[in-house]
LOZAFI-11340 format. One record per residue (C-alpha): x, y, z; residue in three letters. Coordinates in steps of 0.2 Angstrom, whole numbers. Layout:
N
    xx    yy    zz rest
     X     Y     Z  ALA
...
This chain:
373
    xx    yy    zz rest
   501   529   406  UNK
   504   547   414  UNK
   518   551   425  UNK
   515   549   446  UNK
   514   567   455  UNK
   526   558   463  UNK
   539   556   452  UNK
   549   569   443  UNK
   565   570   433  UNK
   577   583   425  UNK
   592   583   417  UNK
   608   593   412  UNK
   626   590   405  UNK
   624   573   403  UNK
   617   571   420  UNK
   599   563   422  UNK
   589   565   440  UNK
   576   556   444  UNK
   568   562   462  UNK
   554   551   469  UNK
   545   556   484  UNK
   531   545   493  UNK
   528   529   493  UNK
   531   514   484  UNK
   514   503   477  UNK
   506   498   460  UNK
   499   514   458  UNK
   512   526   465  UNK
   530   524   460  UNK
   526   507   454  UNK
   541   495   448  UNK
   535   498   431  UNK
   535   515   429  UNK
   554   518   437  UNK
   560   505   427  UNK
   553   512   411  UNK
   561   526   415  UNK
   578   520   419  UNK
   576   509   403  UNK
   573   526   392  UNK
   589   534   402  UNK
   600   520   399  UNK
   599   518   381  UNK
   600   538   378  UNK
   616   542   373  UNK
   613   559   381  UNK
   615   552   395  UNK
   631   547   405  UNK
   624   546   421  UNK
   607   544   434  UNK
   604   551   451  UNK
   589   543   462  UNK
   584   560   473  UNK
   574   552   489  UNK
   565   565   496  UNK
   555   559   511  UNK
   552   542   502  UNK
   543   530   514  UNK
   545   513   508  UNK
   530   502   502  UNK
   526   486   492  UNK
   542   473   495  UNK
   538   468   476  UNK
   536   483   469  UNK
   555   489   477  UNK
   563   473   471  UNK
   563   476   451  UNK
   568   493   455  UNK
   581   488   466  UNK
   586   475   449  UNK
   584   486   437  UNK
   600   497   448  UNK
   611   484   448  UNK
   612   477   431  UNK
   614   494   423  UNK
   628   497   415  UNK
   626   516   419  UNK
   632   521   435  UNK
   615   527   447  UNK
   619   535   463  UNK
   607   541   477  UNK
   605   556   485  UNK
   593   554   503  UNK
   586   567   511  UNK
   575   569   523  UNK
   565   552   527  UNK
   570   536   517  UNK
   561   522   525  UNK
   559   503   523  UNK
   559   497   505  UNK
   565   512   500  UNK
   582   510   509  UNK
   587   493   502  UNK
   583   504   484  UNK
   596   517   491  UNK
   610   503   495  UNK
   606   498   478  UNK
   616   513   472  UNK
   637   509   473  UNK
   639   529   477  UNK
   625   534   491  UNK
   624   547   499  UNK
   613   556   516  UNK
   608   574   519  UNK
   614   579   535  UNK
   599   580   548  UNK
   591   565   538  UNK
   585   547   545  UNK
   585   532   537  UNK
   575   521   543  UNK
   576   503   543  UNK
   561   489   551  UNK
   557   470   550  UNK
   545   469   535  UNK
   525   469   541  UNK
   510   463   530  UNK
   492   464   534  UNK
   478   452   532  UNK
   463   441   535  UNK
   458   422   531  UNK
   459   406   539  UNK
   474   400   552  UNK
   483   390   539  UNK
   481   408   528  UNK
   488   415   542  UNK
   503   404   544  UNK
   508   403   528  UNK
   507   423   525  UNK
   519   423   543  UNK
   529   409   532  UNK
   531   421   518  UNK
   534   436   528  UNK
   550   427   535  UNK
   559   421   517  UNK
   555   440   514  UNK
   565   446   529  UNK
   579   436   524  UNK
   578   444   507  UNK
   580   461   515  UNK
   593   452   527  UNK
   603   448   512  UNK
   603   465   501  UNK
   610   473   516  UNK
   623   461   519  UNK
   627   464   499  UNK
   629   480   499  UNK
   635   486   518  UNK
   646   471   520  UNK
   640   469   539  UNK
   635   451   542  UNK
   619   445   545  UNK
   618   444   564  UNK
   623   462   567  UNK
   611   467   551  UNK
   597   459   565  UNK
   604   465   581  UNK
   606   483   574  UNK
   592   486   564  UNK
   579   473   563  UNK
   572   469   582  UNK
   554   466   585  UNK
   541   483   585  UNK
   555   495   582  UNK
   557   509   569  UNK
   578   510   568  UNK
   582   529   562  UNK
   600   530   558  UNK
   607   547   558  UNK
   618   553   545  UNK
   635   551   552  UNK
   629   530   558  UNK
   623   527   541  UNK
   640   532   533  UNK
   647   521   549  UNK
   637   506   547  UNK
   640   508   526  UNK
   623   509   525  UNK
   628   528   514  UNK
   645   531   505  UNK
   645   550   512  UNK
   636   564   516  UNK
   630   580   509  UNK
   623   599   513  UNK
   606   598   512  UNK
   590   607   516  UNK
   589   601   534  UNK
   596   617   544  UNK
   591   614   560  UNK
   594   601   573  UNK
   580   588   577  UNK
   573   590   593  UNK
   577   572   603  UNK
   557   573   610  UNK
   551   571   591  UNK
   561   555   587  UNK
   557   547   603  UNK
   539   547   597  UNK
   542   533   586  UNK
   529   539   576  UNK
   536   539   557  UNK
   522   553   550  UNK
   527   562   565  UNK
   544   562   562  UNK
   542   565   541  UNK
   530   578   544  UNK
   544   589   555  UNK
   559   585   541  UNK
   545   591   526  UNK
   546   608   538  UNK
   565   608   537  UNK
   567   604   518  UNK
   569   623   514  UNK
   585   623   503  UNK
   573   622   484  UNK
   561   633   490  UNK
   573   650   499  UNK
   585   645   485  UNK
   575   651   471  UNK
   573   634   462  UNK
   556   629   468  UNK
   557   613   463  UNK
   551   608   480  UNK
   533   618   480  UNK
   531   617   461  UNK
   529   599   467  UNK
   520   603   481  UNK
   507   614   471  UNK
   506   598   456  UNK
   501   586   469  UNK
   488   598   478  UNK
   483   607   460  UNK
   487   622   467  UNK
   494   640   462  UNK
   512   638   469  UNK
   512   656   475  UNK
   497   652   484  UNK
   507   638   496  UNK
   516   640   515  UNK
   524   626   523  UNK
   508   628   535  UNK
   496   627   520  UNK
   507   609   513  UNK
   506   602   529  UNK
   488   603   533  UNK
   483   598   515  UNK
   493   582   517  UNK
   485   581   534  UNK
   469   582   529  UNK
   474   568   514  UNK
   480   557   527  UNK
   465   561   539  UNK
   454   557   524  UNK
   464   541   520  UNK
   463   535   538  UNK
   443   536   540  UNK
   441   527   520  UNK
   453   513   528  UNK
   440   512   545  UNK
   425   510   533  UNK
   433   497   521  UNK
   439   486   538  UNK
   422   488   545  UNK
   413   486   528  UNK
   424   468   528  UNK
   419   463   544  UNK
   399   466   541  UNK
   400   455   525  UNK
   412   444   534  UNK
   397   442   548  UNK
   383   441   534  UNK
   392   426   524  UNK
   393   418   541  UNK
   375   417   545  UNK
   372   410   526  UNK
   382   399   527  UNK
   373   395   545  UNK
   355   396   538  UNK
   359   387   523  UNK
   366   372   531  UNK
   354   371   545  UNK
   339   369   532  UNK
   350   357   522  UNK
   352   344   538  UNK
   335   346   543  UNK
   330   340   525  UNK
   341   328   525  UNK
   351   333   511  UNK
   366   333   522  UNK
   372   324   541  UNK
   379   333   555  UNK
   394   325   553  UNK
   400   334   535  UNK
   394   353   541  UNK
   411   358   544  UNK
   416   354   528  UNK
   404   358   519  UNK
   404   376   528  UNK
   422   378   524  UNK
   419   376   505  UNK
   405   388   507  UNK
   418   400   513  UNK
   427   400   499  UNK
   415   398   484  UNK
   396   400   492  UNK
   385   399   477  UNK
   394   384   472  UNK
   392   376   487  UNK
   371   383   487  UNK
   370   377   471  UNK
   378   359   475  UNK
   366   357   490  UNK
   351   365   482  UNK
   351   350   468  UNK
   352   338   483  UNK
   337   325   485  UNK
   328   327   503  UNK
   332   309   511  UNK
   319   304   523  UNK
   323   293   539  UNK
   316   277   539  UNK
   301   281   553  UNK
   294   294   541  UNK
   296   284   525  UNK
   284   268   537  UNK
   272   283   544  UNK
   270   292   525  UNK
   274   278   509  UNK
   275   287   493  UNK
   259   292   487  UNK
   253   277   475  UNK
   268   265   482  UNK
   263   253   497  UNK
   279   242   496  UNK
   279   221   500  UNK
   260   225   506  UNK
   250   229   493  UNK
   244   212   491  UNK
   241   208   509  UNK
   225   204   517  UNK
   219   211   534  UNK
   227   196   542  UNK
   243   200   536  UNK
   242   216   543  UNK
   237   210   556  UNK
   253   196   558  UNK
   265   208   549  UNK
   263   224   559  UNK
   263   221   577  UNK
   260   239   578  UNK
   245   242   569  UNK
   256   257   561  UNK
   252   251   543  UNK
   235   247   542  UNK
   233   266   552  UNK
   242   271   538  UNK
   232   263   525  UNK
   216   268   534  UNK
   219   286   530  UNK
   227   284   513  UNK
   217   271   503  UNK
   200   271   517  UNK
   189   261   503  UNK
   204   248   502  UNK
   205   245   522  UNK
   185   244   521  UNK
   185   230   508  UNK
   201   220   516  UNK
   193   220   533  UNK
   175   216   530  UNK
   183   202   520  UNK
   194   197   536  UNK
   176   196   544  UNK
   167   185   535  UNK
């Protein structure tokens, strides 16, 4: 499995860094990967102790954060944590982890109730609401652990409804939420009109302009990044040139998401009027009553072949006027041994011997020039 662009990790005098950047999913700094790592440094002998470098790190999947968040406190190695930057969401309750944390001065953390997205049915929808809130009192419950605040100012502080809580470096080191701060590449101070945007890539996208200390230091460890993730020449790269790379990306990103929400919505609408076509011909068949179409559509949502299949092997059942008006073809019931008079005494509406007129003409000939005789 190769190494995310996102992740990468040096070491020197005993001394293993680990710097992740982005954002935190099965497919980019996934649980499995950091782990793996940590496992690898926590054996070596070389090793005496991990940094976490989080550099503009987002946040992401809850459960994806939490084995990494795990994995930091039952080593038996010490693992600090360096933020700079952004450090947002899940990736703050992966930098409380750390027993020694500490913030870049000019950085943000920011902390948020926990969102998800989704579609289905309204029981779906309130169980995933259900969910959502054992999940917040998971969050609740790490920051309580590792800042000692308790749980009501945890809410009132940094978990109110629609809000984005950036936490400078000197609250974080109040609120415990950081051990201490340090010198990093953020020179400059943050104009106040571009944290009142509340706009978190608005915000990132101003910090990944000030993190200049790699880059006019000599190292280069930030645009050798850069220049891996974009597969580009690093002399070749500008701050302007990053920036509107990873706009375009996320332009890009942003129109793919439109199409698949729309995409979802047409198929949405075409199982609907399956569902609707298929169940309309099965009670006017008769396969089914009016009665059982709610049920049998909400099966259809979930598994429609099934249920097409299930209905498709169904006999038609006729009403009992149209079994009278058209018998089975040779089946005439209790009256095939009756004479025209029985007809005649049997079926006041003269519907049967109609019946037999058209369907047997020969029969109805003989049995009524017998009745006349």
């Amino acid at each position: 499995m190769p190494k995310s662009k996102f992740l990468t990790i040096t070491s020197e005098a005993g001394r293993s860094v680990i710097r992740l950047t982005g954002f935190i999913s099965e497919w980019e700094n996934s649980s499995r990967e950091i782990c793996q790592e940590l496992d690898i440094l926590i054996v070596d002998p070389a090793t005496g102790s991990i940094e976490l470098e989080l550099m503009n790190f987002y946040g992401g999947s809850v459960f994806e954060g939490f084995p990494i968040r795990n994995k930091i406190k039952s080593s038996p190695k010490p693992i600090s944590a360096k933020a700079e930057g952004i450090v947002a969401s899940m990736a703050t309750v992966i930098f409380t982890a750390c027993k020694t944390r500490e913030i870049a001065r000019g950085s943000r953390l920011v902390l948020h109730k926990p969102s998800v997205s989704m579609y289905g049915q309204s029981h779906q929808l309130r169980l995933a609401a259900d969910n959502l809130d054992t999940v917040e009192k998971d969050l609740i419950a790490c920051y309580v652990e590792d800042t000692g605040m308790s749980e009501e100012d945890i809410v009132s502080k940094f978990l109110q409804n629609d809000i984005d809580c950036f936490i400078n470096d000197q609250d974080a080191v109040k609120y415990g939420l950081a051990t201490g701060t340090y010198e990093g590449g953020i020179k400059t101070a943050i104009p106040d009109d571009v944290l009142k945007k509340s706009d978190l890539k608005a915000v990132a996208s101003y910090f990944n302009q000030q993190i200049i200390n790699s880059i006019n230091q000599n190292e280069m460890k930030n645009l050798h990044l850069f220049a891996a993730i974009l597969s580009m020449k690093a002399e070749d790269l500008t701050e302007d040139v990053i920036l509107q790379k990873f706009q375009a990306m996320h332009n890009a990103l942003e129109t793919e998401k439109s199409k698949v929400v729309k995409l979802e919505a047409k198929v949405a609408e075409q199982l609907e009027a399956s569902i609707t076509s298929m169940l309309d011909a099965a009670v006017t068949a008769g396969k089914i009553v009016e009665a059982d179409r709610e049920n049998y559509k909400t099966l259809a949502q979930k598994d429609f072949e099934g249920v097409s299949k299930i209905i498709a092997g169904m006999p038609e059942r006729k009403t009992i006027t149209n079994r009278m008006d058209n018998p089975p073809s040779g089946s005439e019931g209790p009256e095939a041994n009756w004479t025209y008079k029985d007809y005649l005494d049997n079926d006041k509406s003269g519907k049967k011997l109609e019946a037999l007129q058209k369907s047997n003409p020969e029969k109805f000939k003989a049995l009524k020039a017998a009745y006349g005789k």
